[in-house]
C-alpha positions in Angstrom: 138.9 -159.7 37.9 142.7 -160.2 38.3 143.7 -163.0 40.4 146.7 -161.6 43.2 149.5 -163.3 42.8 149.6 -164.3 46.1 146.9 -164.0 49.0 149.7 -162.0 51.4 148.7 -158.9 49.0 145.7 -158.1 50.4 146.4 -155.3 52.9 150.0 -155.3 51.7 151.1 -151.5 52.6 150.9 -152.2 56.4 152.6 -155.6 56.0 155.8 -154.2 53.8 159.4 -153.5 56.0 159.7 -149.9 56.9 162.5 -149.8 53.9 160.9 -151.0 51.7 158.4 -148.5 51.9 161.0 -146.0 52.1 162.5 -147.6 48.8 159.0 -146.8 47.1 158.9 -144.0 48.1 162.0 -142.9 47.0 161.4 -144.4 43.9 158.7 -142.3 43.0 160.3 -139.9 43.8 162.8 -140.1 41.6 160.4 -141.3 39.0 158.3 -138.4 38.9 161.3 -135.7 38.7 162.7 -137.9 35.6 159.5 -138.3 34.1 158.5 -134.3 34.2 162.0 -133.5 32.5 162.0 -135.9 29.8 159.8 -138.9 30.3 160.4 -142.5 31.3 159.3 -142.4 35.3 158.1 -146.1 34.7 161.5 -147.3 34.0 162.2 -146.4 37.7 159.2 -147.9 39.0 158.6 -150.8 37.6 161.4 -152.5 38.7 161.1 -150.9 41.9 157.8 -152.1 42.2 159.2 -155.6 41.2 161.5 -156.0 44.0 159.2 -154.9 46.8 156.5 -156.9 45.7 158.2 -160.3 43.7 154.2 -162.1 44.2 152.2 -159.5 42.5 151.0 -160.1 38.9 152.8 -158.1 36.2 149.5 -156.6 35.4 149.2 -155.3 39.0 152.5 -153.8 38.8 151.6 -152.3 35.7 148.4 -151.1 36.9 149.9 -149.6 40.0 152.6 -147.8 38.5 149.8 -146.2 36.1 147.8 -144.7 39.6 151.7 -143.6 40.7 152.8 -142.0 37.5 149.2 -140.3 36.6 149.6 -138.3 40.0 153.0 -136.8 39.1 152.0 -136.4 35.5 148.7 -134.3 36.0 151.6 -131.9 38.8 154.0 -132.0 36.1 151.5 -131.1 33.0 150.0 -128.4 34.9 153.6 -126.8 36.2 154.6 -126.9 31.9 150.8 -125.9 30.7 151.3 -122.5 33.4 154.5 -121.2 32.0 155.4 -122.8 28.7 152.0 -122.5 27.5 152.1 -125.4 24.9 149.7 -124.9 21.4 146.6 -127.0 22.1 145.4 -127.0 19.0 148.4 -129.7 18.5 148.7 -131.0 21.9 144.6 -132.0 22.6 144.0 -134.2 19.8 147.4 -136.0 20.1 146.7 -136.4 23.5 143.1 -137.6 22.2 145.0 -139.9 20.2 147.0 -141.5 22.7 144.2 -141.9 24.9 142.2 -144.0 22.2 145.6 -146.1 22.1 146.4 -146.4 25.1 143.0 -147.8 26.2 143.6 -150.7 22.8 147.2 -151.3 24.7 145.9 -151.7 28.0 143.9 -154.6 26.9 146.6 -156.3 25.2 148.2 -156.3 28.5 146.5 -159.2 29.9 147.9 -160.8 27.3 151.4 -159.9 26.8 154.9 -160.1 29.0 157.4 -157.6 29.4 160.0 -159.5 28.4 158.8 -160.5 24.8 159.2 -156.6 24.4 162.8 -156.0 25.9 164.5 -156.6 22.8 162.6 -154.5 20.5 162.5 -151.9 23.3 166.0 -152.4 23.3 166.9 -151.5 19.5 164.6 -148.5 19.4 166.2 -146.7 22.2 169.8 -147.7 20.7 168.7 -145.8 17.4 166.8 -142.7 19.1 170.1 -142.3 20.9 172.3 -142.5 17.5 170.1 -140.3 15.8 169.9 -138.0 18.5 173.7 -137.7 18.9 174.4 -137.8 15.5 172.1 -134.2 15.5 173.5 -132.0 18.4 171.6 -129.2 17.6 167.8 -131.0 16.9 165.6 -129.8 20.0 167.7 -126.7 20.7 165.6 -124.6 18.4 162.3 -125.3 17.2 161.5 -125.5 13.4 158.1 -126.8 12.5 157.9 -129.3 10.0 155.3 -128.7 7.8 154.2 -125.4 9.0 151.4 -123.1 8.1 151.0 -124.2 4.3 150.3 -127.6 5.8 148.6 -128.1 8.9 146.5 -131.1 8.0 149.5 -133.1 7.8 151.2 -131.5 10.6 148.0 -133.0 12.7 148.0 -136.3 11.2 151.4 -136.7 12.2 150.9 -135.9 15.5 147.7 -138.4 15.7 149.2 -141.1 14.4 152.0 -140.5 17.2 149.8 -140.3 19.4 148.1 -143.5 18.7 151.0 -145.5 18.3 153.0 -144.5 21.5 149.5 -144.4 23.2 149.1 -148.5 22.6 152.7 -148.9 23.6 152.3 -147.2 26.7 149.3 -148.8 27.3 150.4 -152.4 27.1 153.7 -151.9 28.6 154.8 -148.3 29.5 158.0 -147.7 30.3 160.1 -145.2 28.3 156.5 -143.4 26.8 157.8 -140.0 28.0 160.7 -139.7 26.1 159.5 -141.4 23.1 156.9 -138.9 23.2 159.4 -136.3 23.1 161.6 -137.6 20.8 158.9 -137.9 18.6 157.5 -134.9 18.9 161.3 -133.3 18.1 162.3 -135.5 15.2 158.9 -135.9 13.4 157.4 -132.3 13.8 160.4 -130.0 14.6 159.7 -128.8 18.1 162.0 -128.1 20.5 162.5 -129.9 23.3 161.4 -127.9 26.4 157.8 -127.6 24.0 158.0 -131.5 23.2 157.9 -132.0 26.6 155.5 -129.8 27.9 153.0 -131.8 24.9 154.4 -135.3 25.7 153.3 -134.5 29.1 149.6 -133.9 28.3 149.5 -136.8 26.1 151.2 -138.8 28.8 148.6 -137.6 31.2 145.6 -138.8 28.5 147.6 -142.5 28.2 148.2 -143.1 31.9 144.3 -141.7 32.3 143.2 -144.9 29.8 145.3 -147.6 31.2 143.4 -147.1 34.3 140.0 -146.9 32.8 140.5 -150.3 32.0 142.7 -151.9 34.8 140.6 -150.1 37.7 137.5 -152.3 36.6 139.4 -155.1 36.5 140.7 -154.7 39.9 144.3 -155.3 38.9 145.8 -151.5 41.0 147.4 -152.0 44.5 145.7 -148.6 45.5 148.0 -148.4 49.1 151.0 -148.9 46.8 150.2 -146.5 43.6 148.6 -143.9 46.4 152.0 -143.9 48.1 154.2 -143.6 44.9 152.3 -141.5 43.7 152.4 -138.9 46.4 156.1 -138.8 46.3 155.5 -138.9 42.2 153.6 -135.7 42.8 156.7 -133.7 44.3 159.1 -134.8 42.1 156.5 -133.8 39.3 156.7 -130.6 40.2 160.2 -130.4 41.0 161.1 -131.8 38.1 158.8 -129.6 35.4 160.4 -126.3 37.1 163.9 -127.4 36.9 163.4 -128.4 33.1 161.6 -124.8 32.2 164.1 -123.0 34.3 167.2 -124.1 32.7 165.6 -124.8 29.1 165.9 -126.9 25.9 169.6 -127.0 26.2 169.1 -129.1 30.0 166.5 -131.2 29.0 168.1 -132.6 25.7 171.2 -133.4 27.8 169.1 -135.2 30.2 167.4 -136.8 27.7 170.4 -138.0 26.8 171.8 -139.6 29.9 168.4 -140.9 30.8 168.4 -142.9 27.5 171.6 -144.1 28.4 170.6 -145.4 31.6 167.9 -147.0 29.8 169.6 -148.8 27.5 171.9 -150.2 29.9 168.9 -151.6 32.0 167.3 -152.8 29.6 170.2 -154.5 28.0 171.3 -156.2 31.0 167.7 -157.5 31.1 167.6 -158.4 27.8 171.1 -160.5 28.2 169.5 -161.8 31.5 166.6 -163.4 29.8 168.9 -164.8 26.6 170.6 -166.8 29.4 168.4 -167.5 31.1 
């Protein structure tokens, strides 16, 4: 069992300022309309969840923002699965995949800090973003790697994505969306509306894992993750209609400014911790 950070925790919702609950909520918000368009919801919450609750164990914020972002996920996979109709035969066993890795990552987590992965976090945005400027027109179409004349490899690659942003997303999480769908564009040739509507199943299987393991262990805020991730859920959707209405062409340029934002927050923390 997880040991709260501080005894004020228990029956924390009630006890939290009127805005900071309206900050949560707002930051789920916000997180699930990113997260449905290109991925990376946690990158909102977390540090949300940081600043309203500075005594919780980084293990309960992680845990929490899981039960927050699996709301708006299972809203935003369902809105893509309804009208892009994403081929299952790719998207169930990379989504098996990410589950089994997930679940491996989620156990690492008791382990491991956040910061110790900022910096490497930090240097695999930076080159997803140069690669994906450097190639304006990857995502707008989609070309298959691979194709027909080789679908076993087609499926490995898309297990061993699975399994490898699965454990990442397990043990830390932020960011899984959109290397999801990065991955799914650069590596198998999909465009990016279709990336995302498969990095949004997969997400869905990873954030489903995570919590098989940190429920147990009694490490999830439920008032917390039950709020966020009502608002989570409306942003969800919001966000998954806006992205199929106005296509590939939208959601690679918001892919583009998210990672931007990401690298700067990250950076910043990154510099933060050098000094400090």
């Amino acid at each position: 069992m997880v040991e709260l950070g501080t005894a004020a925790l228990e029956g924390l919702l009630p006890d939290l300022d009127v805005r900071l609950l309206l900050f949560l909520a707002l930051a789920g918000l916000a997180a699930g309309f990113v997260d449905a368009v290109v991925g990376g919801g946690g990158l909102i919450q977390l540090p949300a969840l940081l600043v309203a609750l500075p005594g919780a164990a980084p293990v309960q914020l992680l845990a929490t923002n899981k039960l927050g972002s699996i709301m708006g996920t299972t809203t935003s996979a369902l809105t893509y699965y309804r009208r892009v109709r994403p081929d299952l035969r790719t998207a169930l066993p990379l989504a098996g995949a990410a589950f089994a890795g997930s679940v491996g990552g989620a156990l690492l987590a008791f382990l491991i800090t956040k910061a110790a992965f900022n910096p490497i976090i930090l240097v695999v945005l930076v080159g997803v973003g140069i690669y994906t400027l450097a190639r304006p027109s990857m995502g707008q179409m989609q070309r298959l790697r691979f194709g027909r004349r080789h679908p076993r490899r087609h499926l490995a690659v898309a297990l061993l994505i699975g399994l490898v942003i699965g454990a990442y997303d397990g043990a830390l999480g932020p960011g899984t969306g959109s290397f999801f769908v990065f991955a799914l564009v650069s590596a198998l040739g999909y465009g990016f509306l279709e990336a995302s509507a498969k990095a949004k199943i997969a997400n869905l299987a990873t954030n489903l894992a995570a919590l098989v393991v940190f429920v147990p262990q009694g490490a999830v805020l439920w008032q917390v993750g039950l709020l966020m991730g009502a608002c989570n859920v409306v942003g969800g959707y919001l966000g998954a209609r806006v992205a199929v209405a106005r296509g590939s062409r939208f959601v690679r340029l918001f892919f583009v400014v998210v990672l931007a934002a990401f690298i700067v927050k990250i950076g910043l923390d990154t510099w933060s911790q050098l000094l400090g």
